[in-house]
N, C-alpha and C positions, 0 to 999 in steps of 0.2 A: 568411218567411210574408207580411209586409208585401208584399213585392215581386210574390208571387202575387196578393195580392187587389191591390193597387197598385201598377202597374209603373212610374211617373211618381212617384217622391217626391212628399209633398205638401208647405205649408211647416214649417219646421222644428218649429214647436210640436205641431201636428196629428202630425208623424211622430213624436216623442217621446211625444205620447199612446198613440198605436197600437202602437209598439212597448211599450210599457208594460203594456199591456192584453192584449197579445198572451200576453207573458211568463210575465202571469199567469192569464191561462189554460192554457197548457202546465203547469200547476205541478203535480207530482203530491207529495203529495195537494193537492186545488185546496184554497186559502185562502179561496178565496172565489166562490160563488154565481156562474154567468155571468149573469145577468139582471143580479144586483147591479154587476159591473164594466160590461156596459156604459151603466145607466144610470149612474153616477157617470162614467164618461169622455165620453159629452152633458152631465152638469152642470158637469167640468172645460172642456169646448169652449167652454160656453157665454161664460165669463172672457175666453176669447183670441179675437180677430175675427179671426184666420190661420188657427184652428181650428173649421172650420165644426160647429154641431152635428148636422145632418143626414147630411152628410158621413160625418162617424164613425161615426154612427150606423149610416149604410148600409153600412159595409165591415167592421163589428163584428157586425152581425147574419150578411154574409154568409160570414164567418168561421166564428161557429158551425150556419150550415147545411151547412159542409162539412168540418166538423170530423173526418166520417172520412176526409177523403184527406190530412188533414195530416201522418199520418207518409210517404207518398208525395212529399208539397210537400217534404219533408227529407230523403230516403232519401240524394239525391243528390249533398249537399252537408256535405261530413264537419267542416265547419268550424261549423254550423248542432248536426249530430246529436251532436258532443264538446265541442261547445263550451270549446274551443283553437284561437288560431291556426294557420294550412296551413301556415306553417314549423314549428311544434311539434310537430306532426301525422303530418308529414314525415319528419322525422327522427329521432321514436322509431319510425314505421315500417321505416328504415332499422337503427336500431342494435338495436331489438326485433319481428322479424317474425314472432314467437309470441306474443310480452304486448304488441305496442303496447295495444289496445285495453283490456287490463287495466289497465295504468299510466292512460291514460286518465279510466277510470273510478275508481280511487284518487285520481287528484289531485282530483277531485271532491268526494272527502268530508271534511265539515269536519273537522280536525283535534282530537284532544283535548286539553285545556288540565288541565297537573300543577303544586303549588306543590311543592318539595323544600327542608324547611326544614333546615338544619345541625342535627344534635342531638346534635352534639358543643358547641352553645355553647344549649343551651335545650331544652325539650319542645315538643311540638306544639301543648299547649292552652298554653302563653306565646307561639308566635309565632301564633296566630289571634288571640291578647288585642292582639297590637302590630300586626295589619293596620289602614294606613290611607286614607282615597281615593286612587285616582293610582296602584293597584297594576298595576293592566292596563297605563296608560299606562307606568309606566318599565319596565315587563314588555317590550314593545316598542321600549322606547328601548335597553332592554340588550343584547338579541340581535340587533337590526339590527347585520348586517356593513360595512353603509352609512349614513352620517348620515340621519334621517328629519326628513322634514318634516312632522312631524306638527301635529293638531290636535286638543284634548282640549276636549269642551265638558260643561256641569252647568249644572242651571236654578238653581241654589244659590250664591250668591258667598261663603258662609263654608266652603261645602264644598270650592271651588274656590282657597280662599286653602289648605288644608288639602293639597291636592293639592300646589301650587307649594311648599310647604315638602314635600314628599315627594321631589318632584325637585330642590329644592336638596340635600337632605340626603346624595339620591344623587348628586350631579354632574352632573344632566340637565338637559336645556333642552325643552321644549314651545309652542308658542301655546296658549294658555288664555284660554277665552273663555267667561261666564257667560252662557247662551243655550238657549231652547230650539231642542232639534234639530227639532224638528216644525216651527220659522218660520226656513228660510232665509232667507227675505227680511230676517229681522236680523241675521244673521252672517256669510252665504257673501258670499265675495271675489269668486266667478263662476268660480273656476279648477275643472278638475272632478276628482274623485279615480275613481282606476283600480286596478284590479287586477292584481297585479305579473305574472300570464301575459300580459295585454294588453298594459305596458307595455315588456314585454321585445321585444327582436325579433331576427330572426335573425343580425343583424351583433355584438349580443353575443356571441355564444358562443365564437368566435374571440377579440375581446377576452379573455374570461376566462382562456379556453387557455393563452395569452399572460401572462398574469398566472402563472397558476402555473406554465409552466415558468419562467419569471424567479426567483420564490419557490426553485422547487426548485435554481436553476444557484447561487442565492444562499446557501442553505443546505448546499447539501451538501457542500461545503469547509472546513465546521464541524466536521464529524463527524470521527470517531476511528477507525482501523481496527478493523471489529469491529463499530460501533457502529451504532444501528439509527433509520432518521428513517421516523415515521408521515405518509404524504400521505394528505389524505380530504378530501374537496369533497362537498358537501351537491345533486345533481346526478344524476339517469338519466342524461344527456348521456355517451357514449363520448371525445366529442372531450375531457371534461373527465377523464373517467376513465384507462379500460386502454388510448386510444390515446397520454394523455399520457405514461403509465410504458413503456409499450413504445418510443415515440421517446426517453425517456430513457436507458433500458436500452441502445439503440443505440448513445449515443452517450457512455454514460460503462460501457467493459467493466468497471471496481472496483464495479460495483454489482449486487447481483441480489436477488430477491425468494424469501426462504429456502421450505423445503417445509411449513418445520417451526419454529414456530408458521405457520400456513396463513393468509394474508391474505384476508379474505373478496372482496376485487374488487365489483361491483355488488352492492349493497346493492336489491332495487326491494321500491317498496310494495304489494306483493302478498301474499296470504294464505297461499300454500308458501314461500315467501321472509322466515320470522321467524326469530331464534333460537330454538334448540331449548327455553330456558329461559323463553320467554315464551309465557304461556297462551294458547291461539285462542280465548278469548274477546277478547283486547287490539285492539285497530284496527292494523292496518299502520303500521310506521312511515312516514316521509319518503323519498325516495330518496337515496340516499348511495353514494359509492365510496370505498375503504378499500385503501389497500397498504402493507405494509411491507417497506420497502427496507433492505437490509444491507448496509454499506462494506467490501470487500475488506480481508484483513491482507495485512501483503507474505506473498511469498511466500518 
């Protein structure tokens, strides 16, 4: 959209406002009044002398004078209207050419957040008695597959000492830093945080590939004649899925994937695509793939 009303970047502050403003005006439901955004991004311009305020002024107003051809200024550009990277884009168009756009539109929506307390060691109204700050934080320090580098902040330093003994308690490490989030200008380091579809990129995925057949060449020499090894990677991805066990299956004949129990294969986050045991009122899960492989006896 920028680049429509601005084909010349302007300097970097000024495009960081405009895309900003942009953003949110696309927002549906709008958060906020357009009058009201674009005068507060004139009064943000005004701060920055890179950031003209007339400037903005003039390519915000005529933004929303042509705010009907905007889905037009996007039709064309699927990376703008899914807002996904053209390799992620790509290649669930390849491996789903009936749900790409479905998957799409699932990874969009925000995911639901469940606590699952053990009640084999307490009740429910004792483990909300024993939550304390720093739950969310090691909530993500635990299920990252990958070390995080994270960063936990509270305007509060006895709240934030409360925290760091949380993550002691569990084994976790965090930067913690008593600060308001509303004043970067006292805490941010300048590094900038992303979102893991951005950070990812297409030379991943082979990586990963790679990883788990390694995993699988690794493991499955373990096994027992008879005996049954679960692979499941958290992934729509085929290279990560059914094309990984299909080149496995190639290549190791003692193995095959029984009829019976039935291995579900692609898992996608779509709304015909739940188990039958879960309510359509519940949100889609994650995408996942699920195969269980079975080791030949002699024969």
């Amino acid at each position: 959209m920028r680049a429509r009303l601005v084909p010349k970047p302007p300097p970097a502050a000024a495009d960081a406002l405009l895309l900003t403003v942009l953003a949110l005006l696309r927002a549906e439901p709008p958060r906020y009044a357009p009058h009201t955004l674009v005068d507060q991004a004139v009064a943000a311009a005004r701060l920055r002398r890179s950031a003209s305020p007339a400037f903005v002024n003039a390519v915000l107003r005529r933004a929303l004078r042509e705010r009907a051809d905007w889905p037009g200024w996007l039709a064309g550009d699927p990376v703008a209207v899914h807002e996904h990277p053209r390799w992620w884009i790509e290649r669930l168009q390849a491996d789903w050419p009936a749900q790409w756009e479905a998957l799409l539109a699932a990874d969009a929506v925000q995911a639901p957040m469940t606590l699952r307390p053990n009640l084999a060691r307490g009740t429910l109204a004792d483990y909300q008695a024993r939550l304390a700050p720093g739950g969310k934080t090691a909530q993500l320090l635990e299920q990252s597959p990958v070390p995080l580098d994270l960063l936990a902040l509270d305007r509060d330093p006895q709240r934030l000492r409360r925290v760091e003994e949380t993550l002691q308690r569990l084994g976790l490490r965090a930067g913690l830093q008593a600060a308001d989030a509303g004043d970067p200008a006292a805490w941010w380091d300048g590094r900038p945080f992303a979102d893991v579809r951005w950070l990812r990129r297409a030379s991943d995925i082979p990586a990963l590939a790679a990883t788990q057949a390694r995993l699988l060449e690794a493991l499955w020499p373990l096994l027992a004649p008879g005996g049954r090894l679960v692979y499941c990677t958290c992934s729509v991805f085929r290279e990560e899925g059914q094309d990984r066990i299909d080149a496995f299956l190639q290549q190791h004949p003692e193995a095959l994937v029984p009829v019976m129990p039935a291995s579900p294969g692609h898992l996608l986050p779509l709304a015909d695509n739940r188990p039958e045991q879960s309510p359509a009122a519940v949100a889609p899960w994650d995408g996942f793939f699920v195969a269980l492989l079975t080791r030949r006896g002699p024969a």
